[in-house]
C-alpha positions as CSV (number, residue, x, y, z in Angstrom):
1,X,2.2,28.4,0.5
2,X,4.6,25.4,-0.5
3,X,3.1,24.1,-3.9
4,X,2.5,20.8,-3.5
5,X,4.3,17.5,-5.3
6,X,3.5,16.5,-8.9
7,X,1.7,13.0,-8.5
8,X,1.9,10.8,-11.4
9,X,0.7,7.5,-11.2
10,X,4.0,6.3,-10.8
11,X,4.4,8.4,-7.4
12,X,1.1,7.3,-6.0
13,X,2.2,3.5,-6.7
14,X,5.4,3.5,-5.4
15,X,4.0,5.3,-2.0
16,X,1.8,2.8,-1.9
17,X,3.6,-0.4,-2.1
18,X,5.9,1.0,0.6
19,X,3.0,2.2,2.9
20,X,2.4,-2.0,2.2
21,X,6.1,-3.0,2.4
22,X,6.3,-1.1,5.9
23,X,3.0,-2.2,7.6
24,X,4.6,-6.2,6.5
25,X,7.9,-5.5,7.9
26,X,6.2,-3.9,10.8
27,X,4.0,-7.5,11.6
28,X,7.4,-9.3,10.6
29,X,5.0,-11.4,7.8
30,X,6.3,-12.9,4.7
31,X,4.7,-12.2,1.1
32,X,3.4,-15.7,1.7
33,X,1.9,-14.8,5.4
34,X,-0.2,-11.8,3.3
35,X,-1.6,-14.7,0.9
36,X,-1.9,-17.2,3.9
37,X,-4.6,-14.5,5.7
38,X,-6.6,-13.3,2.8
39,X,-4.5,-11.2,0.8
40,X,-3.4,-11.8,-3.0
41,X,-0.8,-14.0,-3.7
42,X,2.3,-13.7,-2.9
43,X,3.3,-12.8,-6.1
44,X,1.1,-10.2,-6.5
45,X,2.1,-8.4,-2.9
46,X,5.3,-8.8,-4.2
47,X,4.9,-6.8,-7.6
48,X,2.2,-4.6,-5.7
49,X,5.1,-3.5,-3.0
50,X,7.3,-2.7,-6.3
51,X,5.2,-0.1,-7.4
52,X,3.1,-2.3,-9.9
53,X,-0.8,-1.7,-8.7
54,X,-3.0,-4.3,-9.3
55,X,-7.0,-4.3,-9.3
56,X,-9.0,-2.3,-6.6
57,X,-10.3,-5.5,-5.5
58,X,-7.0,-7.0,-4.6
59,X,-5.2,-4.1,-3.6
60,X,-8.3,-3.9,-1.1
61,X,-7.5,-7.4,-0.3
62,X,-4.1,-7.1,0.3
63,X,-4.6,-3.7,3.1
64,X,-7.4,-6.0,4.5
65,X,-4.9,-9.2,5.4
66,X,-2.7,-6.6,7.0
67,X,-5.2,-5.0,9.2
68,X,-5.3,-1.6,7.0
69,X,-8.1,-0.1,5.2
70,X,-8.1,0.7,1.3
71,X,-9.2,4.2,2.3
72,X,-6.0,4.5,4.9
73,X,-3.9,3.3,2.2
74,X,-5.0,5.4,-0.9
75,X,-5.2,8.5,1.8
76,X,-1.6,7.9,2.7
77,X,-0.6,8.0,-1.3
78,X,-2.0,11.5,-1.8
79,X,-1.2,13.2,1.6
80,X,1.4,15.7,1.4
81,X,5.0,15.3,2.4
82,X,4.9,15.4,6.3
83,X,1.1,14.4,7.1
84,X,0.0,11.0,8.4
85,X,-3.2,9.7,7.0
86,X,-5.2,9.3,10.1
87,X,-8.4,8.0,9.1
């Protein structure tokens, strides 16, 4: 059995601001259009897609405006190399 990735912090950040990057570049929305429907800031999804995690509440926020759940997004962080998060 393949041992599984190290996660660090950094890892599970960096997965998710690109599970976030993708599913904005997927709707073809702007930092700004994330803001415009409910999300943080633009600023904040900004940093957030860099790997910089904010609060719960915001990162909740910020999957919410683009149509994900926290769970699917936190689920996607820790699944291992290959596996979708279908939930």
């Amino acid at each position: 059995m393949p041992k599984p990735p190290d996660l660090t912090a950094e890892t599970i950040a960096r997965v998710i601001g690109d599970c976030l990057k993708a599913r904005r570049d997927e709707m073809e929305w702007s930092a700004t259009d994330v803001q415009e429907h409910g999300g943080p800031t633009y600023h904040t999804v900004l940093k957030t897609e860099a790997g910089q995690l904010p609060k719960m509440a915001l990162l909740d926020r910020h999957a919410a405006a683009l149509g994900l759940s926290l769970h699917y997004v936190l689920a996607a962080a820790v699944a291992p190399p290959g596996h979708d998060a279908d939930f």
